[in-house]
N, C-alpha and C positions, 0 to 999 in steps of 0.2 A: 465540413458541415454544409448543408445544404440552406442555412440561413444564418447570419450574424450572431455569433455569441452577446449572451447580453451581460452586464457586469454582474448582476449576481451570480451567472452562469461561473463567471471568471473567477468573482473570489471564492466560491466553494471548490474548483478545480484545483485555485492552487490551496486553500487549507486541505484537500486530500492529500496532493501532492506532498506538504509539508508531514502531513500525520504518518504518511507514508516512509517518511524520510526520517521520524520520530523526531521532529523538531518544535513539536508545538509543546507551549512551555504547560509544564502541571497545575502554576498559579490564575488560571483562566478560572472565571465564571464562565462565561458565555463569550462566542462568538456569532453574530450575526449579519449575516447580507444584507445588503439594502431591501427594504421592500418597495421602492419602485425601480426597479431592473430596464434599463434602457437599453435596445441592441449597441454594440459596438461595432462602428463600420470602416473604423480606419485603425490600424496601429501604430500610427504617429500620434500617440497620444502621451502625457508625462503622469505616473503615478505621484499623487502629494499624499501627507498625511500630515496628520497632526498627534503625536502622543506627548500624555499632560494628565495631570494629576486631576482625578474630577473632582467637582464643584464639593462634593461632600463626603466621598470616600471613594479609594479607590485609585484606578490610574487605566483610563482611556487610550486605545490605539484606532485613533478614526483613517478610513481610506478612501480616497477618490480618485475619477479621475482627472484632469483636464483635455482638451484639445479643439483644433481649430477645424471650424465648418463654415462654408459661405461667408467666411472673413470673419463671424464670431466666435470666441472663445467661451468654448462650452466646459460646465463642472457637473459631474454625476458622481453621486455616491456610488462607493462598490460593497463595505461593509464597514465591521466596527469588532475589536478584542477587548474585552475587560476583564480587570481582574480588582476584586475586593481590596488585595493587599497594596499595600503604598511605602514597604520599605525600596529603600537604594537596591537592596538584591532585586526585587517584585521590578522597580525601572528599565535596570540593566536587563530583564529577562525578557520585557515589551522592547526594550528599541533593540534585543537578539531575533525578537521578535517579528522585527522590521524589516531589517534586514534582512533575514533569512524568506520573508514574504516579498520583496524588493527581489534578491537573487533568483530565487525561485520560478517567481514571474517572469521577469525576463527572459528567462531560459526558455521555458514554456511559451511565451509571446514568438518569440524567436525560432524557435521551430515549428509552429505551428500559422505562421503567418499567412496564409492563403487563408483561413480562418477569420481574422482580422481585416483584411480586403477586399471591401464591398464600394469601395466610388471607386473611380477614373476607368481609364484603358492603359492595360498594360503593356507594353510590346518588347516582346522576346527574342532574341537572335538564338541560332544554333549554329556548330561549327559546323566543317564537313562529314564528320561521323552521325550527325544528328543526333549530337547531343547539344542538350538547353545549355546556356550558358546561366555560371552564378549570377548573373544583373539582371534589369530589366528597366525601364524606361516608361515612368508614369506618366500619362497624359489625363490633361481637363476632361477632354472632347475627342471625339472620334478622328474630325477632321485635321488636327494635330497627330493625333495617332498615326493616322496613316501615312502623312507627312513623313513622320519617325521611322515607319515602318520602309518605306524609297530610299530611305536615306539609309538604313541600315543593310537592304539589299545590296547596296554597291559594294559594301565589307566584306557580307556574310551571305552564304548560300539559303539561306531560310530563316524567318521571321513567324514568329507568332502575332495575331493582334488579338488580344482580351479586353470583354467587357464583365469587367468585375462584378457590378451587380447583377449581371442576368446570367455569369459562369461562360457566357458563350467564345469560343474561339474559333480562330479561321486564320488557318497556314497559308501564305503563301513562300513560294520559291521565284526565285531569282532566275529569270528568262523562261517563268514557268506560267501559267493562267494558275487564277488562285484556286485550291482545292478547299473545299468546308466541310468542315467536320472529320479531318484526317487525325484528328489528336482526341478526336472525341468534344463535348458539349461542355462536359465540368470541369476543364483546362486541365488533367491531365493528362 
């Protein structure tokens, strides 16, 4: 993506992904996104929910997210499942419900993570074959980046440094002057 998914973006992806998968229960009214949809820029964040009988009928499956920004702990809505019915099958079918939007997620979070990563600098090692290695090494600030970046030099024949939000990267090699834009602008 060329710009930060936002949580509505998120929960409609994976209720496809679910409807996809034929896991969305029959007992549903309605499902709805939040209507105020915030970018999401980190994926260190924790899915919470709340599912609970409503106030007057029915049975609620709310979802958010949490996570941490400039040391505060932020809460965004992402959406919300209801369903009319309120027996113990109608419960067990919300919190399969849950679940299967929990697993789901994850899965999707997890392979699509470059999507998710829009603060810090990242810095990436590559072996002798140049190929990227699975880790990488998040930094605050650049000048720690770079830091990471010398220090990984002595290991590894070549290093990426990325700036998450603006996509931009720049190779360097090891007893080499730095090259930019050898991997390209969108980090890959």
């Amino acid at each position: 993506m060329d710009r930060p998914m936002t949580t509505q973006e998120l929960f409609n992806r994976i209720c496809d992904i679910l409807e996809e998968k034929g896991k969305m229960p029959d007992i549903l009214d309605y499902r709805i996104a939040t209507s105020r949809p915030v970018p999401i820029r980190i994926y260190e964040f924790e899915l919470r929910n709340n599912l609970d009988y409503g106030g007057s009928e029915g049975i609620y499956l709310d979802l958010w997210i949490e996570y941490c920004e400039d040391n505060e702990w932020l809460k965004n809505d992402i959406g919300t499942f209801k369903t009319l019915e309120d027996s113990r099958e109608a419960m067990h079918a919300m919190a399969g419900l849950l679940a299967d939007f929990i697993i789901e997620g994850t899965a999707y979070i997890n392979a699509n993570l470059d999507d998710f990563t829009w603060t810090g600098i990242d810095v990436r090692a590559f072996d002798e074959n140049g190929e990227r290695l699975d880790w990488c090494s998040s930094c605050s600030n650049m000048e720690n980046a770079l830091e990471k970046k010398d220090d990984l030099l002595k290991r590894y024949p070549q290093v990426a440094v990325r700036d998450n939000a603006t996509r931009k990267e720049r190779m360097f090699w090891r007893q080499a002057e730095e090259k930019e834009g050898a991997m390209g602008t969108d980090g890959g």
